[in-house]
Structure formats: C-alpha cells, structure tokens
C-alpha positions in Angstrom: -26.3 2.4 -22.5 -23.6 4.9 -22.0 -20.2 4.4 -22.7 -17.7 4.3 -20.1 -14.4 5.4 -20.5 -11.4 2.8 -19.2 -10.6 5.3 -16.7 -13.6 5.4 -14.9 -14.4 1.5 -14.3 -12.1 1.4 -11.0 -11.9 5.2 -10.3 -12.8 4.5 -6.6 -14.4 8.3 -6.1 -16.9 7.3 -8.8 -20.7 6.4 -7.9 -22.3 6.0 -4.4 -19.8 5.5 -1.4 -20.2 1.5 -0.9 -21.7 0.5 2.7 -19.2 -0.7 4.9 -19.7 -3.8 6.8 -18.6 -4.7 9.9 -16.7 -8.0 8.7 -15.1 -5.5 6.4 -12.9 -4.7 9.2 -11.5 -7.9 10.2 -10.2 -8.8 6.2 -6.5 -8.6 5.8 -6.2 -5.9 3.3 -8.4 -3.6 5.2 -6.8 -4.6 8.4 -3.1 -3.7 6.9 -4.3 -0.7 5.3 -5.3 0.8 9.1 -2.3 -0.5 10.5 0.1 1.3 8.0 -1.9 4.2 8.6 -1.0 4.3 12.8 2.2 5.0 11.7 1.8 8.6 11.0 -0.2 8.7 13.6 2.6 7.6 16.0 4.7 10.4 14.2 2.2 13.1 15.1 1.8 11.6 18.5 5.2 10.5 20.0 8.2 11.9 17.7 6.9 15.7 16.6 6.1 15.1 13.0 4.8 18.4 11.3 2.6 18.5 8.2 5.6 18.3 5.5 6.5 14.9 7.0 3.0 13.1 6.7 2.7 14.9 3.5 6.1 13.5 2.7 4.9 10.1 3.6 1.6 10.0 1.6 3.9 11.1 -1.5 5.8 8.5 -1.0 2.6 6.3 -1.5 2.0 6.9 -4.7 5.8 5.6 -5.5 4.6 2.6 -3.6 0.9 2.5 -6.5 2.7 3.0 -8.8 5.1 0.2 -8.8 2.1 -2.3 -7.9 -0.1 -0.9 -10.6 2.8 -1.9 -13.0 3.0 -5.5 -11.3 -0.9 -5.2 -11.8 -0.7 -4.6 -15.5 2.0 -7.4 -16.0 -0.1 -9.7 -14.5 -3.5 -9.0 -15.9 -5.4 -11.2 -18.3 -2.2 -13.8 -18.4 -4.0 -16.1 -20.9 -4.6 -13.4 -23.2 -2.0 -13.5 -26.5 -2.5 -10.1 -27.9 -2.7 -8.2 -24.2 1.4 -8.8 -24.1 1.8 -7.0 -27.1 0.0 -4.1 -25.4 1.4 -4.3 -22.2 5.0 -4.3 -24.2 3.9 -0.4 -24.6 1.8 0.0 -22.2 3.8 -0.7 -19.2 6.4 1.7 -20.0 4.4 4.4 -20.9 2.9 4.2 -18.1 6.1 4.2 -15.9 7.4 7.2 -17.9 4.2 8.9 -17.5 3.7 8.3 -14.0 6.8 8.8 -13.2 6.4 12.3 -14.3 3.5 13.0 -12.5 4.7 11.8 -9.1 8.2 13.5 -9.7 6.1 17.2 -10.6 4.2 16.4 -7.3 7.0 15.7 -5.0 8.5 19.3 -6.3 5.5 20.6 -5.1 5.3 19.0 -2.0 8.9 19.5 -1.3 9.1 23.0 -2.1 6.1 24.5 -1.0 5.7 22.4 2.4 9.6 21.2 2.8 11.0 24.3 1.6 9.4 27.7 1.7 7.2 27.1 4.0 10.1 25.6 6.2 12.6 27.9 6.0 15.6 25.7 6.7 16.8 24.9 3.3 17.4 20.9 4.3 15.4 19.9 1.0 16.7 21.1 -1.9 15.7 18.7 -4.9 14.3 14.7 -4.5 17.3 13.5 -3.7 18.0 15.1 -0.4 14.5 14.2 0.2 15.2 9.8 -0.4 18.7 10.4 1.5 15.9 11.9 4.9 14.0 9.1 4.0 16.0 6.5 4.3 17.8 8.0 7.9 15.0 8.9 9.8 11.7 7.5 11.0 9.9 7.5 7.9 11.4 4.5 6.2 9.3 2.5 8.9 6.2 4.3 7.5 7.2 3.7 4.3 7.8 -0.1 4.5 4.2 -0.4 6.2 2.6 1.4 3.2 4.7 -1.3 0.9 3.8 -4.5 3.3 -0.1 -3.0 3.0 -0.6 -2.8 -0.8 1.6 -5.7 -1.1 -1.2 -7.9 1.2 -4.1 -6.7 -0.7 -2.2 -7.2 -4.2 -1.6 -11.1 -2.9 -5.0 -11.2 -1.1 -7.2 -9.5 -3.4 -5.8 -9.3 -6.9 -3.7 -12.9 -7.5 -5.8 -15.0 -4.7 -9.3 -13.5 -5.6 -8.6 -13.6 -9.2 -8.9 -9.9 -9.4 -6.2 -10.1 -12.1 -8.8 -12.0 -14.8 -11.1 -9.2 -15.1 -8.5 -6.4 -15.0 -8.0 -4.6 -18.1 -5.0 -2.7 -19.4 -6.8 0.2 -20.5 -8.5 0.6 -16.9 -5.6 0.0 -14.7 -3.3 2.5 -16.9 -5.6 5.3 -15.3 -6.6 3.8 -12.1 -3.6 5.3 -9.5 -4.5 9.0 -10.9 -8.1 9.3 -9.9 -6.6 8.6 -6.2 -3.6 10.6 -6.8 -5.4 14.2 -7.9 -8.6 13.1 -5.3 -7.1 12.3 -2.3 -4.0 14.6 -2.5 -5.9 17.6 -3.5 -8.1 16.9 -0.4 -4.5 16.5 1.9 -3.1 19.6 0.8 -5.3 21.5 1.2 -6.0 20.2 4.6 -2.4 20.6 5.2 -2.5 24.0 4.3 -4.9 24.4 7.1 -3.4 22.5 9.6 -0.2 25.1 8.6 -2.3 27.9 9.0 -3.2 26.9 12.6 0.6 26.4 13.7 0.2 22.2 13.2 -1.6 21.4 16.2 -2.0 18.2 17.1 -5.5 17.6 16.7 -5.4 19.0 13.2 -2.9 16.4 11.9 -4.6 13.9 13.9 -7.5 15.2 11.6 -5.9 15.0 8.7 -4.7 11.6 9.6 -7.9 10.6 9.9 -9.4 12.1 6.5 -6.7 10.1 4.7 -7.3 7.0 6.0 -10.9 7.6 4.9 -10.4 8.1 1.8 -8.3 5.5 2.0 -10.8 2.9 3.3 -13.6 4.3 0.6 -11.2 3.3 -2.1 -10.5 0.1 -1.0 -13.9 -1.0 -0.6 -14.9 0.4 -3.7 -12.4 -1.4 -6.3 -13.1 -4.6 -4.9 -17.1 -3.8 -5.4 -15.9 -2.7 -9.0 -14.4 -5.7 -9.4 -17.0 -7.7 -8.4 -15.5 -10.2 -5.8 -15.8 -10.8 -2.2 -14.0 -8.0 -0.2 -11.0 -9.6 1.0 
C-alpha cells in the first residue's frame, strides 16, 4: 500500500472530482458558500468592480482559511494528551508560515493587478490595501466569506465530528493545496479578463470558475473525511 503524505489526505484537487448530488445543494455549508460568492458577483454587476477587486477579495480568503485552519488545529483530536504538545508548535508555525505566504501573495496581487497594472498609485503596501477594505464595499464581501467558513466549521467540523479524525500533520498543509490551485487558476484568468479590457462576461466567468472550484473542494473534504455532506 502506498504511503500518503499528511498533505495529501484533505488536498481537495486530489483523486476523482466527487459526484454532486442534488441534496448537496440545499445543505448549509454549500448553501453559504454560493451565497458569499453573489457578492462579487453583485460587484461586477451593480457597482463596477474590475478584476483587482475580486482578486482582492479572494486574497482576502485565504486570511479568512487561515484563521479557521488554526481554530481547526486547536480543536482537533481534543482527547488526545500528546497532540497539545504538538499543537503548542504547530500552531504557530503554522501562523508564521502562513502568514508568510499570504503576505508574499497579497504583494503580488497588489502590485501587479492594484498597482502596475492600475496606474493610479492608491495601493502602495498592505496597509493601504486593509484601510480600502474596511471603507468600501468589500468589507461586506469579506464578512460573507467569514459567516460561510464559519457555518461549515460549526456545521461540518464541530457538529459532524469532523474534528475527531482530523490530524495535525494533515490540516498544517491543507489551506495551501487550495491556495497555489485555485489562485494559480484566478490569475491567470484575471490576466485574461485584463487582457480583454474586464468585460463583464469575463469576470462573470471568472466568478463562476471560482465558485467551482470552490464547490469541488467542499464536497471533496467532507468525502475525505468520511461523513455525511453537511
């Protein structure tokens, strides 16, 4: 048998795509993962948003995974002695390291689609970026993207148990599978949609790939984890 690696058991772009069913809709966590998702697309549609600004938004995401996977770790295996000592390093390390990796994204993002490509010099480092945040529009997209991963981390992961067959080791490399996947995949899609002068269609596209992905991911950690999809 081989061996798996722990950052391949809940790496949702792993294995066969699972088969949606059509109850799979109507659960809460799949239900408030589409609903945070209309917010972009009511940027797009009704207040002008541009690529950098759904980019912005799906950056901000991985803040948002990243603070739950650290809940997630805190909470795994609760009966388990020795897995505190771990998490005591764990956790941090992974914050740090994390951290890191979000913060060398957001540069990216910010200067190549926020700045450069922009032209307007509004963003110059992260910080100018969390003060826009926080005064326009996108604080609204933001807090659905926290109430959505908050209702599948109650639903799914504390309700459903999820939390008892967690491991450390699994969920310390779980967010980055997503993170290089999905955003890869956005980019370069965002590059496109640049290319073509942002229509509408093509962020409405892009929009649409995400919440995909999006959808495929869900599905597939709660098949991974072997539970009812909730």
């Amino acid at each position: 048998m081989a061996r798996r690696t722990p950052g391949r058991d809940l790496n949702p772009f792993r294995g066969p795509w699972p088969k949606p069913r059509l109850s799979d809709l109507a659960r809460p966590s799949v239900v408030s993962l589409l609903l945070a998702n209309l917010f972009p697309l009511y940027g797009v549609l009704f207040l002008g948003w541009d690529v950098f600004l759904i980019i912005l938004v799906f950056w901000l995401e991985n803040v948002v995974i990243g603070a739950f996977n650290v809940l997630r770790m805190l909470v795994a295996a609760p009966r388990d002695g020795a897995s505190w000592a771990l998490k005591a390093f764990l956790v941090p390390f992974f914050c740090v390291h994390y951290g890191g990796f979000c913060a060398g994204h957001g540069v990216f993002v910010v200067g190549f689609f926020g700045g450069a490509m922009r032209g307007d010099g509004t963003f110059r480092n992260l910080e100018d970026v969390f003060g826009f945040v926080r005064s326009s529009g996108l604080k609204w997209a933001v807090l659905g993207l926290v109430l959505s991963h908050g209702v599948s981390f109650v639903m799914n992961y504390l309700r459903k148990g999820e939390y008892r067959n967690a491991k450390l080791e699994t969920l310390m490399f779980q967010p980055y599978g997503r993170v290089v996947i999905l955003h890869l995949t956005i980019i370069l899609g965002g590059m496109a949609a640049m290319a073509l002068r942002s229509p509408v269609w093509a962020l409405v596209l892009l929009i649409g790939l995400k919440v995909a992905v999006d959808l495929r991911a869900h599905l597939k950690e709660r098949e991974r984890l072997g539970r009812p999809r909730l």
